[in-house]
C-alpha positions in Angstrom: 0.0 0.0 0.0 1.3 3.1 -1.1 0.3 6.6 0.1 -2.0 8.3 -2.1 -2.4 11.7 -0.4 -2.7 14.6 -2.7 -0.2 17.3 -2.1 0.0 21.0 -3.3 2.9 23.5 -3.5 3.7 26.4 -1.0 2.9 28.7 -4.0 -0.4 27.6 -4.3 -1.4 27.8 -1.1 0.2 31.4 -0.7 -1.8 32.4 -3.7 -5.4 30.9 -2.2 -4.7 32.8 0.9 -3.8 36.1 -1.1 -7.0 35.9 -3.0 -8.5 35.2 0.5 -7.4 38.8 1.3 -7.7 40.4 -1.7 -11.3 39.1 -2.7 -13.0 38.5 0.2 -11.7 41.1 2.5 -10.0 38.8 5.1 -7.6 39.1 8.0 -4.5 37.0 7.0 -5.8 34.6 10.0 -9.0 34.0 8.4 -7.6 33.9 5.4 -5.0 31.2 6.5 -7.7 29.2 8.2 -10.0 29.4 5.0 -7.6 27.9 2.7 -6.7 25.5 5.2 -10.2 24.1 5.4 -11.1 24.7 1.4 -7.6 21.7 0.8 -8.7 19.6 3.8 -11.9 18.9 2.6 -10.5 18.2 -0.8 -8.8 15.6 0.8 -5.0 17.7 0.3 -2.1 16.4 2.8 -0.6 20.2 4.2 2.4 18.5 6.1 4.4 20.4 3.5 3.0 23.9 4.2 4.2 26.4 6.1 1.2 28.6 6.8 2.0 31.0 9.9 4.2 32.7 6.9 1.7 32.9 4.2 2.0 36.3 2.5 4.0 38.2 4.4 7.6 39.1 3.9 10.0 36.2 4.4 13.1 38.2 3.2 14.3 38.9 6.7 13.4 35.6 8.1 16.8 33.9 9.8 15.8 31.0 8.7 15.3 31.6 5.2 18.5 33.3 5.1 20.2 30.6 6.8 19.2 28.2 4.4 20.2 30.9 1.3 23.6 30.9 3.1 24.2 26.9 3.1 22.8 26.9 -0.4 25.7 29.0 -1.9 28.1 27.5 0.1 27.0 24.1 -1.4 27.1 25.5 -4.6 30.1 24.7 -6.9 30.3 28.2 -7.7 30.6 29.3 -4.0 34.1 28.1 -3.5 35.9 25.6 -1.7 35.5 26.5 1.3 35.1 23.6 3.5 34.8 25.6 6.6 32.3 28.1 5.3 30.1 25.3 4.1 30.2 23.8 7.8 29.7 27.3 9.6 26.7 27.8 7.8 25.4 24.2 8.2 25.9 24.7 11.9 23.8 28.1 12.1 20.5 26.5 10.4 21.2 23.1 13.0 21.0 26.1 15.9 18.0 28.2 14.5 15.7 24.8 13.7 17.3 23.1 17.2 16.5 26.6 19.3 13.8 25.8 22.3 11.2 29.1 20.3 11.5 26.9 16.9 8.1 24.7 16.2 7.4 22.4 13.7 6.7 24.6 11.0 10.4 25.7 11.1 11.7 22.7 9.6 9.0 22.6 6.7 10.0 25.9 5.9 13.4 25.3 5.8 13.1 21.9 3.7 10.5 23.6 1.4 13.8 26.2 0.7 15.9 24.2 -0.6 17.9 22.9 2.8 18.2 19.3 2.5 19.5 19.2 -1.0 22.1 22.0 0.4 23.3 20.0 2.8 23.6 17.1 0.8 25.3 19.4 -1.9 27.9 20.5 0.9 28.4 16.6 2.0 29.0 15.4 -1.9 31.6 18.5 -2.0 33.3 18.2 1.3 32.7 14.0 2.3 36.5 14.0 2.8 36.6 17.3 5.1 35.7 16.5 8.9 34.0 19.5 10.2 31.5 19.8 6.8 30.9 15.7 7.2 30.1 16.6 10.5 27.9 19.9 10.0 26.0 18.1 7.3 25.2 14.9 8.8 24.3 16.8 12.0 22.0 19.0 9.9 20.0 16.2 8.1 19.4 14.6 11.7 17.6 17.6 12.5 15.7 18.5 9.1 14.2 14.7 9.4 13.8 14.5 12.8 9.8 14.0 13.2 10.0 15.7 10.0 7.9 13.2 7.1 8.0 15.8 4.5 11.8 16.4 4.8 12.3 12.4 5.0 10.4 12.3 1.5 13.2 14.0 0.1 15.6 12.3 0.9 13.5 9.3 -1.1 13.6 11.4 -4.4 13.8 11.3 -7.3 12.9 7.5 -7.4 15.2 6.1 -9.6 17.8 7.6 -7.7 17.0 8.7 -4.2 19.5 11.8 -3.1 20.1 9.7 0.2 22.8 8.1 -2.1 24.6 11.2 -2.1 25.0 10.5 2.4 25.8 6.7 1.7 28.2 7.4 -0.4 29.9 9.9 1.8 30.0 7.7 5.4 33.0 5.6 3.8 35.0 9.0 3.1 36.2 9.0 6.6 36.3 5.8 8.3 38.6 6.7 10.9 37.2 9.3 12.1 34.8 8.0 15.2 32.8 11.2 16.0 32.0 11.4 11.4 31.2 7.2 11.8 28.6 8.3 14.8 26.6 11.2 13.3 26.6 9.3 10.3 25.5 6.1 11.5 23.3 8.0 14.0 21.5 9.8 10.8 21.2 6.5 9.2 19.4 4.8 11.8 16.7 8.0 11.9 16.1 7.7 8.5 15.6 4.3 8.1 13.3 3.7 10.8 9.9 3.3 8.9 11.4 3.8 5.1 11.8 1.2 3.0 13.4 3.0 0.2 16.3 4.4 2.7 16.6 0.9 4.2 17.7 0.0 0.8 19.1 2.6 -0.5 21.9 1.8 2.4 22.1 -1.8 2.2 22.6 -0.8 -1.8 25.5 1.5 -1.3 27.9 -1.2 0.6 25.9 -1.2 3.5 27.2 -4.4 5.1 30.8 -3.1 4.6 29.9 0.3 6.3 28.7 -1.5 9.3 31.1 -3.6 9.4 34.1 -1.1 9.4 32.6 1.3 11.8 32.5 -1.8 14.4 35.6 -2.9 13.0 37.1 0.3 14.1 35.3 1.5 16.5 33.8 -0.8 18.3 35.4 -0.2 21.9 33.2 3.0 21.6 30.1 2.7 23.6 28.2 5.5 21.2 29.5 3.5 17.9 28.4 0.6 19.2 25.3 1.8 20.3 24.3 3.7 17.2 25.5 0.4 14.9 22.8 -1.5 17.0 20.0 0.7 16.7 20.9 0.9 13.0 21.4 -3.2 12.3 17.8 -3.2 14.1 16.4 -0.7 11.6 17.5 -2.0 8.3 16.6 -5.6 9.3 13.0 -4.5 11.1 10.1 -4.8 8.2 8.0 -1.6 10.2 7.4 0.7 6.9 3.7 -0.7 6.4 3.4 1.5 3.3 4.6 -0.6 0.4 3.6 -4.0 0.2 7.7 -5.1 -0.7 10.1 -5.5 1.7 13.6 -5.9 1.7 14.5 -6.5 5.4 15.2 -10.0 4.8 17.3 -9.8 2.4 19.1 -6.9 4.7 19.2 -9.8 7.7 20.5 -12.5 5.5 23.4 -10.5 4.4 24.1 -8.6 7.6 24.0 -12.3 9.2 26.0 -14.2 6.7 29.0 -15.3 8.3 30.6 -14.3 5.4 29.7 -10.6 6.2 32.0 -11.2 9.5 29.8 -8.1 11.4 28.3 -10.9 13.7 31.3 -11.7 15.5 32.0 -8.0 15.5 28.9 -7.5 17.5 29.7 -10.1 19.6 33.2 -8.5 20.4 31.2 -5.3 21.0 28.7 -7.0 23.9 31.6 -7.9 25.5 33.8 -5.1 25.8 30.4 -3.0 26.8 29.1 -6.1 29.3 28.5 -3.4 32.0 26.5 -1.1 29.9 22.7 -1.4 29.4 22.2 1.0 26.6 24.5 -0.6 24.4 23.7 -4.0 25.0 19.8 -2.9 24.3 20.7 -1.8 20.9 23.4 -4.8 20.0 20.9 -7.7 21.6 18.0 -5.7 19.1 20.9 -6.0 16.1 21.0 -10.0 16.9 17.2 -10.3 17.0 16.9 -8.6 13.4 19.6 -10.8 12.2 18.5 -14.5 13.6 15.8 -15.1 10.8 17.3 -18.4 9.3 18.0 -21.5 10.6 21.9 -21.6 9.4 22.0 -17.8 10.9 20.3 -19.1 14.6 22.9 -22.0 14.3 26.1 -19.6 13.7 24.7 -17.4 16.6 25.0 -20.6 18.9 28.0 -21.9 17.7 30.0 -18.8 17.9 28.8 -18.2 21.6 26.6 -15.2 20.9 23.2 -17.2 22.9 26.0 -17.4 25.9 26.4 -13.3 25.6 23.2 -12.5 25.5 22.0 -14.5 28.2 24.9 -13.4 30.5 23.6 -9.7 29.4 20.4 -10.8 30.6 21.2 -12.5 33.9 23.7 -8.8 34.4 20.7 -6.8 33.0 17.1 -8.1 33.8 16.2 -5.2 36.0 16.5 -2.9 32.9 13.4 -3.6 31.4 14.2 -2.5 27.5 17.2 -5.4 27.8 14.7 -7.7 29.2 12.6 -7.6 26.5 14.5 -7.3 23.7 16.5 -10.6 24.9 13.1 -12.1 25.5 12.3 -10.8 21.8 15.3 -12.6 20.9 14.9 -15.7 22.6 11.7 -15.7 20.6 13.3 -16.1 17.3 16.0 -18.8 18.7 13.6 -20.8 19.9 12.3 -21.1 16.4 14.7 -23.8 16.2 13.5 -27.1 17.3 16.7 -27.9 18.8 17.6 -25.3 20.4 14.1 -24.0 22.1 14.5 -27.8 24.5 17.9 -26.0 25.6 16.3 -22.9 26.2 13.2 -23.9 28.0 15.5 -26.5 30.4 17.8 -24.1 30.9 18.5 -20.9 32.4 16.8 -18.9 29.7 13.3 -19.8 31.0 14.4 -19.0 34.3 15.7 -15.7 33.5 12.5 -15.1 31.5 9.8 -16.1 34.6 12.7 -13.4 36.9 12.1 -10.7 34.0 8.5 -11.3 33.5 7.7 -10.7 37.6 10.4 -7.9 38.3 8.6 -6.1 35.2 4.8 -7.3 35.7 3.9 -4.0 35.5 5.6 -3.1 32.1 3.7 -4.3 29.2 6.4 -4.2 26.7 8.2 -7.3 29.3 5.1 -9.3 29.3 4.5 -9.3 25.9 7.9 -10.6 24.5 7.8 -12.5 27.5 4.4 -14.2 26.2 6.0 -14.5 22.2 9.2 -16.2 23.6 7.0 -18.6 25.6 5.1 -19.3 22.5 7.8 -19.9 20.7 9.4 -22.4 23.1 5.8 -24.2 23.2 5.0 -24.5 19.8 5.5 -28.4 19.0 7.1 -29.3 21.8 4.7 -30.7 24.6 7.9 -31.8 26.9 8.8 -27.8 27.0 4.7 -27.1 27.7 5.4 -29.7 30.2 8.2 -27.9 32.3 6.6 -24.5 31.6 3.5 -25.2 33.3 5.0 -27.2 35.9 7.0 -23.5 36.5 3.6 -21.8 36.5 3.2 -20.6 33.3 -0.5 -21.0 33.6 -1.0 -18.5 36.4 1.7 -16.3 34.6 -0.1 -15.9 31.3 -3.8 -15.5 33.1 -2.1 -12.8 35.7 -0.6 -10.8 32.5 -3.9 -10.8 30.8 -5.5 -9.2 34.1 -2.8 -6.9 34.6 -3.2 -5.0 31.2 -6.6 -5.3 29.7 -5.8 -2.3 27.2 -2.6 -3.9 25.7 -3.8 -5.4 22.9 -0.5 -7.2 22.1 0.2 -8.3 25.9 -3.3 -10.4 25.2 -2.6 -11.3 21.7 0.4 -13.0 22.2 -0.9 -14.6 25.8 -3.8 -16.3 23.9 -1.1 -17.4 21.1 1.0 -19.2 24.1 -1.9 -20.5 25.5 -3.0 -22.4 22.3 0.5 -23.2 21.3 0.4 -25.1 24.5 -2.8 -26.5 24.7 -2.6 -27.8 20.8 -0.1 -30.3 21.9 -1.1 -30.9 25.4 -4.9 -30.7 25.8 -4.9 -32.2 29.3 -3.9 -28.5 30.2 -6.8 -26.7 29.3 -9.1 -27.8 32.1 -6.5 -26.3 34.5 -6.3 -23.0 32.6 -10.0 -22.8 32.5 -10.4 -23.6 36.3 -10.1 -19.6 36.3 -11.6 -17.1 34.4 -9.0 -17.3 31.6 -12.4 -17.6 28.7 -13.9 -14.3 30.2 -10.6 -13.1 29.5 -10.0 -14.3 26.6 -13.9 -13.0 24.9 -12.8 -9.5 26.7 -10.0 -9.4 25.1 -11.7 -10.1 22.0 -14.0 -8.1 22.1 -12.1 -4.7 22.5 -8.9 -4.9 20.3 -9.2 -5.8 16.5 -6.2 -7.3 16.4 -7.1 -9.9 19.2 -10.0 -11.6 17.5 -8.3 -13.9 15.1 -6.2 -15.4 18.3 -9.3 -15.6 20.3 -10.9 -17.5 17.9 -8.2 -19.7 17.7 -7.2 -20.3 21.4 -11.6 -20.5 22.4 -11.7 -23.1 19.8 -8.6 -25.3 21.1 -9.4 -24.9 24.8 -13.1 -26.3 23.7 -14.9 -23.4 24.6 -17.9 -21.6 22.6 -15.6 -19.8 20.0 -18.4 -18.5 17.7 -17.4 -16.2 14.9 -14.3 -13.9 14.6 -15.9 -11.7 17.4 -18.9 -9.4 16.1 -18.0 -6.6 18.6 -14.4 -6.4 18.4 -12.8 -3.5 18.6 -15.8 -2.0 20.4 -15.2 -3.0 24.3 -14.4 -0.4 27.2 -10.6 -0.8 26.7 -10.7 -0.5 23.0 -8.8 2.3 20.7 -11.6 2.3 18.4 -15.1 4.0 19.3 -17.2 2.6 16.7 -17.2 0.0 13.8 -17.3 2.3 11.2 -13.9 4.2 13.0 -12.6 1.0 13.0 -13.2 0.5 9.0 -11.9 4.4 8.7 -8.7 3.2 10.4 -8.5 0.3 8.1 -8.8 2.8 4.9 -6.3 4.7 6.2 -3.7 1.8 6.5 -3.4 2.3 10.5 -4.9 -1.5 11.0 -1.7 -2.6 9.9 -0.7 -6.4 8.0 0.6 -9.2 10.1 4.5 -9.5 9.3 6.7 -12.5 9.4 9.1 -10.9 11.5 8.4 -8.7 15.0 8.1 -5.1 15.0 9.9 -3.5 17.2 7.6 -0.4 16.8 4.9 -2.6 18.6 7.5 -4.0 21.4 8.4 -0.2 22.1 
């Protein structure tokens, strides 16, 4: 699914405003909020309009001029000068990063030209530090909650100008504080684009990674920022094309012969102390540990041993919890491997996690997905997980968090992975009020009703249709059916993917 939304220029809004004025007599306000309403209910997308400016003089506007000054320096007929390119890139990054400077700021400064200027000044100075620097520091900001400036980083299609930044990263390799804005820029712009996500893997993505790790690695912020981007590239969360090439991302990233694996592994160690890179490496690993040969490497190379020891080090930090519980998940995938898991420490560590954090709904969910991983097919694993109390565990989540949609989902998915093998179970689970639970849940997130039908069915309970009234309970986030079916139009009910979201988990 692509996004269809209609867009108009800044020109053409200006101009309905100033015939606003000039027609009808209007304040520049009213004017403003007239044309504003005349393109909404045409259906026209204004994220790329600056109004608070319309028709008034912008010739003095800091901003504006700013942006003028970066252009010329960017420009091959405004000199080589490397340092006046990075001066100016570091005024805008001030005016659009000043406390006073809303939203509108960065439209306006995008809609002027500043993103191509600062990729200009990177494609001109790449090899000078303090314009690599200024530039990649300046894109952060012009994207940063920023859609419309994203976008233009996406065009033209057949050649996207985010080339221009890929192509620049390997220009100083050596330089750790260039590899960190770079990478940190990377992993912003990524997150939720598919065309960036492969516009990097394209421009020798895996060797990028590789050498900032390579070389930087003892760095906590390198090895940190590498994470988070690894967890991007190889996370399928931009659920507006219907194409995705995260897996092939994973399988190249994970390929022993890509060597970054045992790079990250080197990484976890030399950072064992410290939480907020092991967050970002474990998430690196998940992404990574889609295939079977990929799971196997991990375990043969000792990276399962790392991550549990981060674990056992780490569980009270609930973000490393989940993400090694998320990771567990996909290990345990592996038929093998999952018996190990469930009989060993992991499980422990897991039930430890899953009551320090019973409050934290982003624990008990990956919690729930890697217990119904380790259950799926394997009733001896079912066997020691109940015996553990994973019945009381799963009902008590459900309980504790009503409104979390995914907490439930991936509870009633456990519970029937369980039960499917080992039906004996289910009177003991139903001893409770686990099918109350289980219609409730139903019956007030969307997303739940498929599993509920599912799990109801399996536990031999009354499972009726797919749930008439879901999505319409007290704990619901939709009001009505037909809000429901307007957030299905609008491409905000989103498509189950093979892979887990970390947008969901977070």
């Amino acid at each position: 699914m692509t996004n269809q939304s209609k867009r108009i220029s800044q020109e053409t809004f200006d101009e309905t405003v100033k015939e606003n004025m000039d027609d009808f007599d209007m304040s520049r306000e009213d004017a403003i909020a007239d044309a504003i309403e005349q393109f909404k209910m045409q259906g026209i997308d204004l994220s790329n309009i600056v109004t608070s400016l319309s028709c008034s003089d912008t010739s003095q506007n800091p901003i504006l001029a700013a942006t003028k000054r970066v252009q010329e320096s960017a420009s091959t007929d405004g000199g080589n000068d490397a340092g006046q390119a990075a001066s100016g890139m570091h005024e805008l990054r001030e005016l659009l990063s000043a406390p006073d400077a809303d939203a509108e700021a960065k439209v306006m400064a995008g809609n002027a030209g500043a993103v191509e200027a600062a990729l200009g000044a990177l494609e001109r100075f790449a090899g000078e530090r303090e314009a690599a620097l200024s530039a990649y520091r300046l894109l952060t900001v012009l994207i940063a909650k920023c859609e419309t400036n994203r976008q233009r980083l996406c065009e033209p299609k057949g050649a996207p100008r985010v080339g221009i930044a890929c192509r620049a990263l390997p220009a100083l390799p050596d330089d750790a504080e260039v590899q960190e804005v770079g990478v940190r820029f990377f992993k912003l712009a990524s997150t939720k684009c598919e065309a960036i996500k492969s516009e990097f893997m394209r421009h020798r993505g895996v060797e990028n990674i590789r050498s900032a790790l390579e070389k930087h690695g003892q760095s906590a912020a390198i090895a940190a920022e590498v994470g988070g981007l690894v967890h991007s590239l190889t996370n399928a969360d931009d659920y507006s094309t219907l194409m995705s090439g995260v897996f092939d991302a994973a399988k190249a990233i994970g390929h022993d012969k890509a060597q970054v694996l045992p790079l990250v592994y080197a990484a976890m160690r030399e950072h064992a102390g410290n939480p907020t890179v092991l967050k970002e490496l474990v998430a690196a690993l998940k992404g990574c540990a889609i295939q079977k040969d990929v799971v196997e490497q991990i375990i043969k190379d000792g990276g399962m041993n790392l991550v549990l020891a981060a674990f056992r080090e780490h569980v009270s930090h609930n973000v490393v919890a989940a993400r090694c519980m998320m990771l567990i998940a996909n290990m345990a995938e592996n038929d093998d491997l999952k018996k190990d898991l469930c009989s060993g420490e992991a499980y422990d560590l897991m039930l430890n996690a899953m009551g320090m954090h019973a409050n934290d709904p982003l624990v008990v969910k990956c919690g729930f997905a890697a217990m119904a991983s380790m259950a799926l097919r394997m009733p001896e694993n079912t066997a020691i997980m109940m015996e553990k109390g994973a019945g009381t565990l799963l009902l008590e989540g459900m309980r504790a968090h009503p409104s979390a949609a995914e907490v439930n989902r991936q509870a009633m998915i456990a519970i029937r992975n369980m039960v499917c093998r080992c039906p004996e179970i289910a009177p003991v689970l139903l001893a409770d009020d686990l099918e109350e639970l289980i219609k409730t849940a139903r019956d007030s997130h969307i997303k739940c009703a498929e599993a509920a039908f599912d799990c109801l069915r399996d536990l031999g309970c009354e499972y009726g249709g797919l749930g008439d009234q879901a999505g319409k309970g007290a704990n619901s986030a939709y009001v009505s059916a037909s809000d429901s079916l307007q957030k299905c139009k609008a491409g905000q009910l989103k498509a189950g993917s093979a892979m887990v979201t970390w947008e969901e988990e977070d």
